[in-house]
NUTOR-703213 format. One record per residue (C-alpha): residue number from 1; x, y, z; residue in one letter. Coordinates in nm, 4 decimals, padded with zeros to 6 digits. Each point is the difference from the previous one (the first is absolute). Example, Ala and Ser with C-alpha at 12.3 -4.5 7.8 and 13.67 -1.06 7.14 Angstrom:
NUTOR-703213
+-----+----------+----------+----------+--------+
! num !        X !        Y !        Z ! residu !
+-----+----------+----------+----------+--------+
!   1 !  01.2300 ! -00.4500 !  00.7800 !      a !
!   2 !  00.1370 !  00.3440 ! -00.0660 !      s !
+-----+----------+----------+----------+--------+
***
This chain:
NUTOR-703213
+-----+----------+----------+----------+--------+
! num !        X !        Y !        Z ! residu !
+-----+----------+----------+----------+--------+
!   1 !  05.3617 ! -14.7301 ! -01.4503 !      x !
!   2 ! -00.1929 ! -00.1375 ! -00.2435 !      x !
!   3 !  00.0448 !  00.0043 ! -00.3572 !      x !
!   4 ! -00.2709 !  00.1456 ! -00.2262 !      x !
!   5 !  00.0385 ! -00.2749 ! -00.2884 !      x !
!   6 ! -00.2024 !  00.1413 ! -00.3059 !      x !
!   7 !  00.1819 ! -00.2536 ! -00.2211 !      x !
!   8 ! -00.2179 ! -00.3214 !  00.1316 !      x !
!   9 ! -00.3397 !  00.2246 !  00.0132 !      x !
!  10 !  00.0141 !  00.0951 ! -00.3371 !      x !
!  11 !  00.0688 ! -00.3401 ! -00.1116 !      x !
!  12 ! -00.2902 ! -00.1132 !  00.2122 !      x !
!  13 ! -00.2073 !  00.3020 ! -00.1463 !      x !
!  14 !  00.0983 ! -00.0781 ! -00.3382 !      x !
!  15 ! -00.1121 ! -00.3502 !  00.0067 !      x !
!  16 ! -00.3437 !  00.0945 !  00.1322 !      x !
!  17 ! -00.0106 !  00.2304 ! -00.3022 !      x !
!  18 !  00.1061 ! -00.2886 ! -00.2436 !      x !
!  19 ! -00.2500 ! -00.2098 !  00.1625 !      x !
!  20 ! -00.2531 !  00.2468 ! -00.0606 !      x !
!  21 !  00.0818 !  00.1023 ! -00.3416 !      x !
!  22 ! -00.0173 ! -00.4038 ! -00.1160 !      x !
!  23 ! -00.3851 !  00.0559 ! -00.0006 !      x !
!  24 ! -00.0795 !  00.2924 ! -00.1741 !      x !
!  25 ! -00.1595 !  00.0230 ! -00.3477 !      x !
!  26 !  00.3057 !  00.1666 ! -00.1082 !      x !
!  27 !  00.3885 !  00.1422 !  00.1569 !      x !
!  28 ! -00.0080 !  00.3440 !  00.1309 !      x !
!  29 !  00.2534 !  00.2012 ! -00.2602 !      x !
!  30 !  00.2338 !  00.2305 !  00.1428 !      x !
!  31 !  00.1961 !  00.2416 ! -00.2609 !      x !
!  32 !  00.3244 !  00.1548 !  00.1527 !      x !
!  33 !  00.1073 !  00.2829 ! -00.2089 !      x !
!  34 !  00.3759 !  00.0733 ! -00.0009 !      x !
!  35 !  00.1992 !  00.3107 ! -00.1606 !      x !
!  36 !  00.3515 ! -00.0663 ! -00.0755 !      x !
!  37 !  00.2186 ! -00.2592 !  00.1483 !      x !
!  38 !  00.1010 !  00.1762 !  00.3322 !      x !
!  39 !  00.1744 ! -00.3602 !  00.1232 !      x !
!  40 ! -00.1790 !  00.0452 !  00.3697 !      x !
!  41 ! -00.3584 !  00.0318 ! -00.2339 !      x !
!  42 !  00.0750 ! -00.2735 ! -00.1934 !      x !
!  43 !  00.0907 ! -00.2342 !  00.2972 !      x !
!  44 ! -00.3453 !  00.1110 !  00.1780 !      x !
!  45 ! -00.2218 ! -00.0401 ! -00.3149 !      x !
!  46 !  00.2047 ! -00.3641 ! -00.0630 !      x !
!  47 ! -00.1107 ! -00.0667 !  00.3471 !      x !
!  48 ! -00.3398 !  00.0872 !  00.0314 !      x !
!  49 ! -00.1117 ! -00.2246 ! -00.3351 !      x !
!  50 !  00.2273 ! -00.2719 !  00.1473 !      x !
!  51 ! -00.2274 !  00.0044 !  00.3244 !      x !
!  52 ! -00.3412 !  00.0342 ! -00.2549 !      x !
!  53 !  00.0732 ! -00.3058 ! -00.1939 !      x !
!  54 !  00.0620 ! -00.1819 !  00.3151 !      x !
!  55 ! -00.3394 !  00.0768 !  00.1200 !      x !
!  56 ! -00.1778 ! -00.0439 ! -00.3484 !      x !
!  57 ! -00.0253 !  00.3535 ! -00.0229 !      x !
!  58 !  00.0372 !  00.1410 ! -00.3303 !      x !
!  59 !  00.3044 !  00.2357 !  00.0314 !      x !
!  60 !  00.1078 !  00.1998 ! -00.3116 !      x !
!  61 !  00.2542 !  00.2390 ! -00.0797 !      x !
!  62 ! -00.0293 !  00.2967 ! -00.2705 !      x !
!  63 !  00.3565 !  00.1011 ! -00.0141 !      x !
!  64 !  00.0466 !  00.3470 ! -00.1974 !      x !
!  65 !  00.3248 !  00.1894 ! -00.0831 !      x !
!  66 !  00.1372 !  00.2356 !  00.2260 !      x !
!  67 ! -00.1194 !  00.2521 ! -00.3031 !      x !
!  68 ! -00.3451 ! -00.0719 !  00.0048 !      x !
!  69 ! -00.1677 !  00.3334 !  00.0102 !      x !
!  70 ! -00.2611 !  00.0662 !  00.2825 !      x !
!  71 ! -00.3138 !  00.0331 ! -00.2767 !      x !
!  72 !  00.1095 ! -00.3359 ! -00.0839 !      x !
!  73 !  00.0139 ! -00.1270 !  00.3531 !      x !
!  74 ! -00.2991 !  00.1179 !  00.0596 !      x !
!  75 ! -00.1904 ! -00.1150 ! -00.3177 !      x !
!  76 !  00.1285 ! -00.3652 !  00.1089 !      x !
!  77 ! -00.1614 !  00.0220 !  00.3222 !      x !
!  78 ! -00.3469 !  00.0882 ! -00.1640 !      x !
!  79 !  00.0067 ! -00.2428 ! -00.1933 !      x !
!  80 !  00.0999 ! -00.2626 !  00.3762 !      x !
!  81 ! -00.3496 !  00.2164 !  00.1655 !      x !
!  82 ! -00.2443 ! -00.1064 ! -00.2986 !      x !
!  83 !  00.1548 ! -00.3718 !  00.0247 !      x !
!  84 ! -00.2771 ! -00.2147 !  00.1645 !      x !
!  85 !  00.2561 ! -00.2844 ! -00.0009 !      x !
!  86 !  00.2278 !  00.2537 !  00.2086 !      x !
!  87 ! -00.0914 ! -00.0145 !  00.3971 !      x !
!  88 !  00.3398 !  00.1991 !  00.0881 !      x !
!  89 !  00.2747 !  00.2485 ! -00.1290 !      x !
!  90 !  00.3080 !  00.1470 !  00.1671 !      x !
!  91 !  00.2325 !  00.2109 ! -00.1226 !      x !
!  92 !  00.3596 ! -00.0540 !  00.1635 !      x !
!  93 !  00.1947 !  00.2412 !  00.1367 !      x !
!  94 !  00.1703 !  00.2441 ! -00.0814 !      x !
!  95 ! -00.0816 !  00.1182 ! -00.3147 !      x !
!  96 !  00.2678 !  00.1705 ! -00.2558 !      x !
!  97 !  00.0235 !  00.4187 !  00.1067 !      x !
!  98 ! -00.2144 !  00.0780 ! -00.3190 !      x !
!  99 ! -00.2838 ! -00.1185 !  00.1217 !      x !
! 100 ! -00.2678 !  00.1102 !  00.2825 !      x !
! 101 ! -00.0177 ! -00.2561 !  00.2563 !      x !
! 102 ! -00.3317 !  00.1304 !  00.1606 !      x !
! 103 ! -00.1885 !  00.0215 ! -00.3195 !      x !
! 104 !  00.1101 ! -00.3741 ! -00.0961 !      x !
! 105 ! -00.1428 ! -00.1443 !  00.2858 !      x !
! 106 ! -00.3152 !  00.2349 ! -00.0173 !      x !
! 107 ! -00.0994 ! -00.1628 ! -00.3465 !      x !
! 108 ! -00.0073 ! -00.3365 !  00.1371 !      x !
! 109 ! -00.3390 ! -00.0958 !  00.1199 !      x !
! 110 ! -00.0495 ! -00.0615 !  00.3443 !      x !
! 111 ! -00.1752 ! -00.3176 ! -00.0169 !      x !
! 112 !  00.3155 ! -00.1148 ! -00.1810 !      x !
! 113 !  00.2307 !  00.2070 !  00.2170 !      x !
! 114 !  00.1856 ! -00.3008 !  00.2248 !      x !
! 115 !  00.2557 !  00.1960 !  00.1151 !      x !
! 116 ! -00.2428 !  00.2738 !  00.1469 !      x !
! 117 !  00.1505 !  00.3143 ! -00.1162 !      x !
! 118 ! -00.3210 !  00.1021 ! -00.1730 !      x !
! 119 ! -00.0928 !  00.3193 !  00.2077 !      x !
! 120 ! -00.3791 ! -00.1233 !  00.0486 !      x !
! 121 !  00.1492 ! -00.3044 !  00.1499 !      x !
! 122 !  00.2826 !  00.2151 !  00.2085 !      x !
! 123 ! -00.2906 !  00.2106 !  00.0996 !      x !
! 124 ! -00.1931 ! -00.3482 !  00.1354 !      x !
! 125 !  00.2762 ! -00.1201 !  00.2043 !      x !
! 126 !  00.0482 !  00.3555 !  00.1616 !      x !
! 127 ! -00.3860 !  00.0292 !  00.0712 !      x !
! 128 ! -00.0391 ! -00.3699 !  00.0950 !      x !
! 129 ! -00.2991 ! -00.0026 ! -00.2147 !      x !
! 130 ! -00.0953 ! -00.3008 ! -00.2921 !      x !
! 131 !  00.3029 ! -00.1924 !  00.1101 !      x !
! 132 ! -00.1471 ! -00.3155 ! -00.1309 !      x !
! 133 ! -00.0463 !  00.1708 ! -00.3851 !      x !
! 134 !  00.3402 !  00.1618 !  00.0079 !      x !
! 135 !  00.4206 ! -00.1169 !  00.0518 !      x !
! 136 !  00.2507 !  00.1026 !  00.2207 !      x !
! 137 !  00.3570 !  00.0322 ! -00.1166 !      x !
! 138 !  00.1342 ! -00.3690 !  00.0315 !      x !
! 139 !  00.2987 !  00.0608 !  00.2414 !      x !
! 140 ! -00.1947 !  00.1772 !  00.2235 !      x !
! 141 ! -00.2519 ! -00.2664 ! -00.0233 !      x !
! 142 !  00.2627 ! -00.2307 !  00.0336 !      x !
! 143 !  00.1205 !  00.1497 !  00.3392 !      x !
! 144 ! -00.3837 ! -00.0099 !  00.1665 !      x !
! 145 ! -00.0232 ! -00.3476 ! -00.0998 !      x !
! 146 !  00.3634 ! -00.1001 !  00.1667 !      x !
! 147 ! -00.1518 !  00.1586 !  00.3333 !      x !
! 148 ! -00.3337 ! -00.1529 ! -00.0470 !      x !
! 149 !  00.1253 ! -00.3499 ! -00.0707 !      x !
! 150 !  00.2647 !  00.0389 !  00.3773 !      x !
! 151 ! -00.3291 !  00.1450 !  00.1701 !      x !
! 152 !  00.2204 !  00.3920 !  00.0580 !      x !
! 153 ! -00.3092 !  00.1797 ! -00.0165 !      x !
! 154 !  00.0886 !  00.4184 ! -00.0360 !      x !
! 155 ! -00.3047 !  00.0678 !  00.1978 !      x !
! 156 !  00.1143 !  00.2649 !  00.2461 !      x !
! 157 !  00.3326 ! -00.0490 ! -00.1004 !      x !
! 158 !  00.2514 !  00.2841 ! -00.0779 !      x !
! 159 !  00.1170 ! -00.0580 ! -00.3613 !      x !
! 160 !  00.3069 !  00.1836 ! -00.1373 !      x !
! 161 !  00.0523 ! -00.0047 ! -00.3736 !      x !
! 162 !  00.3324 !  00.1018 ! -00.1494 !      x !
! 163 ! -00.0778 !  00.1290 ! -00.3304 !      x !
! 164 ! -00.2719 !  00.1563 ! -00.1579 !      x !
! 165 ! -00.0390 ! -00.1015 ! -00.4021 !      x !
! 166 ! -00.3081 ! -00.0384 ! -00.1399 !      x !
! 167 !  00.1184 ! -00.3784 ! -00.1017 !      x !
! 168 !  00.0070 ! -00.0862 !  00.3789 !      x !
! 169 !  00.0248 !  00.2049 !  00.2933 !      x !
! 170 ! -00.2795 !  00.1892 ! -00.0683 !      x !
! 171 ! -00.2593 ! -00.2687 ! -00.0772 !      x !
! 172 !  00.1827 ! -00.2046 !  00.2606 !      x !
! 173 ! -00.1176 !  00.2694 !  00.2204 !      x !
! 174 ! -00.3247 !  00.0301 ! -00.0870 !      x !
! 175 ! -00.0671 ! -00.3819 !  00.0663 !      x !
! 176 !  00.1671 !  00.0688 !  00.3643 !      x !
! 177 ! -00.2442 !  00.2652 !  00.0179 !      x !
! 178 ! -00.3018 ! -00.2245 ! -00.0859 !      x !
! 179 !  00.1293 ! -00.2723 !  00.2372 !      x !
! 180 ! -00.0138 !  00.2648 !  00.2165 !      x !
! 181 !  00.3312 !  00.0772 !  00.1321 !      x !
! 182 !  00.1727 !  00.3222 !  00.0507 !      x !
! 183 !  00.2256 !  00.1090 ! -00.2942 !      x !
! 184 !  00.3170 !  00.1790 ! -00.0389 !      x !
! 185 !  00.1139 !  00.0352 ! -00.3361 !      x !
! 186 !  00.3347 !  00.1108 ! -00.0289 !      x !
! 187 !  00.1903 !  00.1093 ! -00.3008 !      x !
! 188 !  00.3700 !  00.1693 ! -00.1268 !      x !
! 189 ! -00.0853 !  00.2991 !  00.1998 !      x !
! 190 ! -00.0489 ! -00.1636 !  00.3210 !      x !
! 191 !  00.2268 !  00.1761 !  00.2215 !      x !
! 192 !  00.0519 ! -00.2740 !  00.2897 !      x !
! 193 ! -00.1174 ! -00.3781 ! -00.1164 !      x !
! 194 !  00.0592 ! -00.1167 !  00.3781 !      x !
! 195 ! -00.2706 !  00.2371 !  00.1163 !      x !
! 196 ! -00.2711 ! -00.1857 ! -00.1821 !      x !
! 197 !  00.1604 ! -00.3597 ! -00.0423 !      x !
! 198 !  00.0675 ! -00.0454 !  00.3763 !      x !
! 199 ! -00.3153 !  00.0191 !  00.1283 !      x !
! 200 ! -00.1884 ! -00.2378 ! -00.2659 !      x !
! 201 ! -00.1601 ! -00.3159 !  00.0522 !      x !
! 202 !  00.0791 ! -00.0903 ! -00.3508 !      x !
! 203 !  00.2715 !  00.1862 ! -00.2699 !      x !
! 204 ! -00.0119 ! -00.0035 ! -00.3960 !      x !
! 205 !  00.2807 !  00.0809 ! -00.1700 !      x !
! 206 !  00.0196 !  00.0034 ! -00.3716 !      x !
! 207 !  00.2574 !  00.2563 ! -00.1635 !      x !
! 208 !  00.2927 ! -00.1924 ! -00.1160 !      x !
! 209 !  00.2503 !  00.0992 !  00.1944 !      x !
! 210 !  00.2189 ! -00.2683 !  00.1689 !      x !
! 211 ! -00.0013 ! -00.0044 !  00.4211 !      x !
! 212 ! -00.2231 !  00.3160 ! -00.0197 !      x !
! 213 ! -00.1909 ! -00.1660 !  00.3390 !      x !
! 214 !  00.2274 ! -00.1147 !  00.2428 !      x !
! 215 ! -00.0583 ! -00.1325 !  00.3585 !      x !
! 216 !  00.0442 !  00.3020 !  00.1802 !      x !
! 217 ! -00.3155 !  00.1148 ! -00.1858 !      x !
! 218 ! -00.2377 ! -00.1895 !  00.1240 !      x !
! 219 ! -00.1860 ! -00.1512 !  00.2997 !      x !
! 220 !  00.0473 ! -00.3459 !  00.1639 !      x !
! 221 ! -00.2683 ! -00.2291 ! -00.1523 !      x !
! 222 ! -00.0756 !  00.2200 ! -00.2969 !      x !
! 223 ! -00.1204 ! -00.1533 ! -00.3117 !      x !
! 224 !  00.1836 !  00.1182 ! -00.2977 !      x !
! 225 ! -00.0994 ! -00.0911 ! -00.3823 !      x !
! 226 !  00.3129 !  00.0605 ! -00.2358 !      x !
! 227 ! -00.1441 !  00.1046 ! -00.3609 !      x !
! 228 !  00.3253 !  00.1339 ! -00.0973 !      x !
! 229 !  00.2116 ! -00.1877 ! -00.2708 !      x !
! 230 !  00.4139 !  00.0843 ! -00.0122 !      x !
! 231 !  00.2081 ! -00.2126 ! -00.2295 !      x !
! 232 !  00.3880 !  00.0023 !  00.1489 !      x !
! 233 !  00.2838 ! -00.0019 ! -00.2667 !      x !
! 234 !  00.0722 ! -00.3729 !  00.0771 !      x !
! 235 ! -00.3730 ! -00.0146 ! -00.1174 !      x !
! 236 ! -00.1707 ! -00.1097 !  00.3673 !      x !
! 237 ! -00.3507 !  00.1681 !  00.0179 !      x !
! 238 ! -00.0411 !  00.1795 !  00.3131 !      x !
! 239 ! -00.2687 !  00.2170 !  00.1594 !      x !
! 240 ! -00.0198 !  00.3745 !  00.1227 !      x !
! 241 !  00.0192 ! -00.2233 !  00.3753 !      x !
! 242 !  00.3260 ! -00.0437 !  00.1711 !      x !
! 243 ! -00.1210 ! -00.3557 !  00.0620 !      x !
! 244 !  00.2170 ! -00.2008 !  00.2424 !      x !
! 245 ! -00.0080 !  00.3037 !  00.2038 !      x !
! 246 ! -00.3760 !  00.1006 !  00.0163 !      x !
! 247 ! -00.0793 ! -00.3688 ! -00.0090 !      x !
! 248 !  00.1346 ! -00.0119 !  00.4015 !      x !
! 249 ! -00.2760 !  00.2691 !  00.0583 !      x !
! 250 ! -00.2890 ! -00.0957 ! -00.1913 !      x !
! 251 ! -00.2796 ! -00.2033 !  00.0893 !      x !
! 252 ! -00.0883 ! -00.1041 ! -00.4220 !      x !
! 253 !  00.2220 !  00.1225 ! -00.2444 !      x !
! 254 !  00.0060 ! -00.0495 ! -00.3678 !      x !
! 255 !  00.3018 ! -00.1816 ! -00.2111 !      x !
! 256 !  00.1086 !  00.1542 ! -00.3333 !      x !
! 257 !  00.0203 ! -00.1912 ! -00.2446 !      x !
! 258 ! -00.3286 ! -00.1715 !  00.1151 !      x !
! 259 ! -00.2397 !  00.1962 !  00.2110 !      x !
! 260 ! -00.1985 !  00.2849 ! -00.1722 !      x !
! 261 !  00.1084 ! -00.0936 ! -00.3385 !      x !
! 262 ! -00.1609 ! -00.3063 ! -00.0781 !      x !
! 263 ! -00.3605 !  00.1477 !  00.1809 !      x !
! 264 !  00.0435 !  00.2446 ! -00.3119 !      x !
! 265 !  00.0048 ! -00.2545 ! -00.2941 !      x !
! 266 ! -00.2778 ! -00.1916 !  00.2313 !      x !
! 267 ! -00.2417 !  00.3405 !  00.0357 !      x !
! 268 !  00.0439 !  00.0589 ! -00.3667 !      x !
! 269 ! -00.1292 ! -00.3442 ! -00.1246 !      x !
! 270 ! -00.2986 !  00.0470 !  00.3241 !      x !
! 271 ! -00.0849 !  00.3646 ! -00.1809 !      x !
! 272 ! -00.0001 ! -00.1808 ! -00.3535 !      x !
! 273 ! -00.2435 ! -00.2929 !  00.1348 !      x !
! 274 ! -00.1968 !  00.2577 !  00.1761 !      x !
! 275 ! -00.0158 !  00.2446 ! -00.3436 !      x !
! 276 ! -00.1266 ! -00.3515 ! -00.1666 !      x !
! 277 ! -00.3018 ! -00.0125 !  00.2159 !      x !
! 278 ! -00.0767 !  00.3404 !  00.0251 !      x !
! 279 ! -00.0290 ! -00.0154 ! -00.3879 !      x !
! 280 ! -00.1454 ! -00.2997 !  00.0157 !      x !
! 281 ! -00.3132 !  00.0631 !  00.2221 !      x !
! 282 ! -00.0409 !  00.3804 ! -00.1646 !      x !
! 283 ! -00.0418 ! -00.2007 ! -00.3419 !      x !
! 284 ! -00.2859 ! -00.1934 !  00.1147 !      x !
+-----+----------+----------+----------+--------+
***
């Protein structure tokens, strides 16, 4: 078994951004938008303009009150499209009840759109078309690159996916489909997991629910990818992977804390470089 260490590639991606960030004209800017102060929000949006100012990427966060209205919301996020000195804007997740998810991330541009919810860039990744102008969704991203980098190529592979949001398991899929593997995306009304999961080549699992794959469930030598984050009352952060067990089985296997998570922050601050130079060159 081999461990899938996403920890030590994105540190080795992140200095190849930093390197490459030293000689532009100016820093990419990045402008994370958060709602509220949901504590798990908070703790991603401290971390992603941690890992920006360590690669000389210039991270900032417009933090509004959990009261802010949605005509407000979205009146900010005109004024982030019409910003030349903007390259990139996300909008965490989730947003307070009173306000439409869908039509937030619909007003962001989607040359500006890092995260890749825009639906003209959803609708790129599902076509495989313009990949080069347009951005995946950075954990998904982050996955492809975590197989790229250990040479697992999904070509002909079977490829079960456990869970089908639009945040992951459905762009996640999508990318499979593009590499050219077979998909099966399964979801909360999958009647029998096993049935798909044992006869993969390689299993995503990304719900958030503790030990939902266990060894039983899979094939000896299958490659399984752990997106799933679980934090235990003692305050451990675990995966939707019954690890030491699966890990006896698998041929690669993620870690959580560790393994898909850092290949997020380091897809996010690829997608802002990239937005740079797609602005960049369409300016000329």
């Amino acid at each position: 078994m081999t461990l899938l260490d996403g920890k030590s590639l994105s540190a080795h991606i992140q200095a190849t951004i930093q390197s490459q960030v030293m000689s532009l004209p100016r820093a990419p800017k990045l402008v994370v938008i958060l709602v509220g102060n949901d504590a798990p929000s908070l703790a991603y949006v401290t971390m992603k303009a941690k890992a920006c100012k360590n690669v000389g990427i210039d991270g900032s966060v417009l933090n509004l009150p959990e009261s802010t209205q949605e005509s407000e919301l979205l009146a900010h996020i005109r004024t982030l499209n019409t910003d030349d000195n903007v390259d990139g804007i996300l909008v965490q997740l989730p947003l307070p009840k009173h306000i439409d998810t869908a039509k937030i991330l619909e007003s962001i541009t989607p040359e500006k759109d890092v995260d890749g919810f825009h639906p003209l860039n959803v609708g790129r990744i599902q076509t495989n078309t313009q990949m080069d102008s347009s951005f995946a969704p950075a954990t998904p991203l982050g996955v492809m690159r975590l197989l790229e980098h250990y040479k697992i190529d999904p070509k002909g592979k079977n490829v079960a996916i456990i869970g089908a949001s639009n945040i992951v398991g459905k762009p996640l899929a999508a990318l499979m489909h593009n590499a050219n593997a077979t998909i099966s995306l399964c979801h909360i009304y999958t009647q029998d997991l096993s049935l798909y999961t044992k006869r993969a080549d390689i299993v995503c699992v990304g719900v958030g629910k503790q030990n939902l794959l266990r060894a039983e469930m899979i094939q000896e030598g299958a490659v399984v990818i752990d997106i799933g984050i679980n934090r235990l009352e003692s305050g451990k952060l675990v995966g939707d992977v019954d690890f030491d067990n699966v890990a006896k089985k698998a041929s690669f296997i993620t870690p959580v804390p560790g393994g898909v998570g850092p290949m997020t922050i380091a897809s996010l601050l690829e997608n802002t470089l990239k937005a740079y130079r797609l602005r960049t060159l369409s300016q000329q």
